[in-house]
C-alpha positions as CSV (number, residue, x, y, z in Angstrom):
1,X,-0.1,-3.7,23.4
2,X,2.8,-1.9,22.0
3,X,1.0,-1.6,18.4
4,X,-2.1,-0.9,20.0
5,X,-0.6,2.2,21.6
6,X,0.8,3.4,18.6
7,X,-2.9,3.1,16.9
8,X,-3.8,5.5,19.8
9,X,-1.6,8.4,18.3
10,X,-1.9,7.2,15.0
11,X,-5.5,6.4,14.2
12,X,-5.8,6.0,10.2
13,X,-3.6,3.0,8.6
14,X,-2.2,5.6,6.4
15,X,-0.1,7.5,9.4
16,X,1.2,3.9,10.5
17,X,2.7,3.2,7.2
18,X,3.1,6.7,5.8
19,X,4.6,8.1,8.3
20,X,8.4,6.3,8.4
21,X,9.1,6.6,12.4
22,X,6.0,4.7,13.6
23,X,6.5,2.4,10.0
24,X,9.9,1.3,11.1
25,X,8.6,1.0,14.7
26,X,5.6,-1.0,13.5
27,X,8.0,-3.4,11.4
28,X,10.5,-3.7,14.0
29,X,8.1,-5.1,16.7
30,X,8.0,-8.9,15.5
31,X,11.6,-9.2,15.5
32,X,12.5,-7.1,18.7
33,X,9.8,-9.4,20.6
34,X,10.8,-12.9,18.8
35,X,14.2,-12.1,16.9
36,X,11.8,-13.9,13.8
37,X,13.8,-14.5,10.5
38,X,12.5,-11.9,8.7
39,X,11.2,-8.4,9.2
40,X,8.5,-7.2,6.5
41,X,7.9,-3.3,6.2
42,X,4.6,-2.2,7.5
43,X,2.8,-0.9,4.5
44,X,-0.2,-1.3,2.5
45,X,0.2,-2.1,-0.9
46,X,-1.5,0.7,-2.6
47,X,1.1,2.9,-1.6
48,X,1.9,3.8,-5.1
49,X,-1.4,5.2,-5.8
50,X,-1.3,8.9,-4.5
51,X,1.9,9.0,-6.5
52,X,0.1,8.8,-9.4
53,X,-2.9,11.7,-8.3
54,X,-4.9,8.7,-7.4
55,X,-6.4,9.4,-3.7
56,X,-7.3,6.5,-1.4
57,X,-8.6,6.0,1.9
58,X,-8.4,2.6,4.4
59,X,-11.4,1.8,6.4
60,X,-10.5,-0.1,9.4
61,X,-13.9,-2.2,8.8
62,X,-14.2,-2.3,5.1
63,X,-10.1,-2.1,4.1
64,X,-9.2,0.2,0.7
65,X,-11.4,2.7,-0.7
66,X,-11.1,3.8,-4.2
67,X,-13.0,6.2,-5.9
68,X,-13.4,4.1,-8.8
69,X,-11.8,4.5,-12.2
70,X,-14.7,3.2,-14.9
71,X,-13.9,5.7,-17.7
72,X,-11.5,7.3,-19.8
73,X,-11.8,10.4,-18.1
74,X,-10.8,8.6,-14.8
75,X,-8.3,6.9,-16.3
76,X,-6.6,9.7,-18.0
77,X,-6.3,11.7,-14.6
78,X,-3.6,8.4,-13.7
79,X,-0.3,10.2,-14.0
80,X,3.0,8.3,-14.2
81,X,4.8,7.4,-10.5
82,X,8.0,8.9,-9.3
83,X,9.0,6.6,-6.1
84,X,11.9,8.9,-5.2
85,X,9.4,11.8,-4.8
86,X,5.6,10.1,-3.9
87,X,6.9,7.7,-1.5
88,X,10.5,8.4,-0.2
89,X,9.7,6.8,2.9
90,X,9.3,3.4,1.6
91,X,13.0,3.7,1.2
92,X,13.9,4.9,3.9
93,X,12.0,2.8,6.0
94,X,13.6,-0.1,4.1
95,X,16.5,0.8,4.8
96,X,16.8,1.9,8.6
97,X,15.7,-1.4,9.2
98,X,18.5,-3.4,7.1
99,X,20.1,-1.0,9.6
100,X,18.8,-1.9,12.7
101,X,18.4,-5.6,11.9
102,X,22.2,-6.0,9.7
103,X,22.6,-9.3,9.1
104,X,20.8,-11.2,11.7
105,X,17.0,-11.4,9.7
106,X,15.9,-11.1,5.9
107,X,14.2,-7.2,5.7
108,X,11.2,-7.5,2.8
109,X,9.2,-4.5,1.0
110,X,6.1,-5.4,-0.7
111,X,3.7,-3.5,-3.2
112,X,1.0,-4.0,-4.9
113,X,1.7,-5.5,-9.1
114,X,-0.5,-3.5,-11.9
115,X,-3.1,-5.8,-11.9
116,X,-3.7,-5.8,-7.9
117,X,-3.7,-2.2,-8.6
118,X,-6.1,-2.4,-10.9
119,X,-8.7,-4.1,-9.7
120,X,-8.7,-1.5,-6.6
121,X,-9.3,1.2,-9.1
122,X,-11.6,-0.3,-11.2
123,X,-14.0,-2.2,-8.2
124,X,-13.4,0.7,-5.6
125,X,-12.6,-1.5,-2.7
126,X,-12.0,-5.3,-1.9
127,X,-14.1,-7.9,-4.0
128,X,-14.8,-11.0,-3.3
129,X,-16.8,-11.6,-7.1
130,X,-14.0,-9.2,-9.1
131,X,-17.5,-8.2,-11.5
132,X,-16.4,-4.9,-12.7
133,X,-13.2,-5.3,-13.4
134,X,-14.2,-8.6,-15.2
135,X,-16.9,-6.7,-17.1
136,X,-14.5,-4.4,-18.3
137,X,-11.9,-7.0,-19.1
138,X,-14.7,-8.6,-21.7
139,X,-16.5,-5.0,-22.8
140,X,-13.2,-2.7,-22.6
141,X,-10.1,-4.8,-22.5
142,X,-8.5,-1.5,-24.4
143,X,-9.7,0.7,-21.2
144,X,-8.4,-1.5,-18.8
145,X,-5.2,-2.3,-20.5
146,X,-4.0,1.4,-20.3
């Protein structure tokens, strides 16, 4: 009921894990309710992705949404990600809750690797076939390599 709330005040996915008081709060739930081994930042792992002028949206039906990246042009407009500055509140997130939890659970971050990434920017959304970014692994290995 607790998260639910929260979802009340802060409707879009994004607020929940953008936003590093209701992140932490979010996190902390599991552990505060069943002192569990482990607490695991609430986060999405395109998180990166505005960092590096690449605009996303989650859809609480269909998940990610990517405008997708299918050409050079697109691909060129990727800049290079400054985690410091694009998501401080990863960190800070991270660590409030090595805080709050000190030795008594394991805290873990997550993100998504390159090719995760990739296929987000390349098929738009979640896949279950992968076709596009498979297409342009065998017609423009180049492209998607960048």
């Amino acid at each position: 009921q607790v998260y639910r709330d929260l979802v009340k005040t802060y409707p879009t996915f994004r607020e929940r894990s953008e936003i590093p008081e209701v992140s932490f709060e979010i996190s902390l739930q599991p552990w505060r309710a069943y002192r569990t081994d482990g607490v695991i930042l609430f986060s999405d792992i395109l998180t990166p992705l505005p960092g590096m002028n690449v605009d996303f949206d989650i859809s609480e039906s269909k998940g990610p949404v990517v405008e997708p990246y299918r050409t050079q042009e697109r691909v060129d407009s990727i800049t290079r990600m400054d985690p410091e500055k694009s998501c401080p509140f990863v960190g800070q997130v991270l660590r409030q809750l090595r805080e709050e939890v000190g030795n008594e659970a394991t805290v873990l971050g997550f993100v998504g690797l390159p090719y995760t990434l990739a296929t987000y920017l390349v098929e738009g959304a979640t896949s279950k076939e992968y076709l596009e970014i498979k297409k342009m692994g065998l017609e423009n290995p180049k492209l998607l390599h960048q």
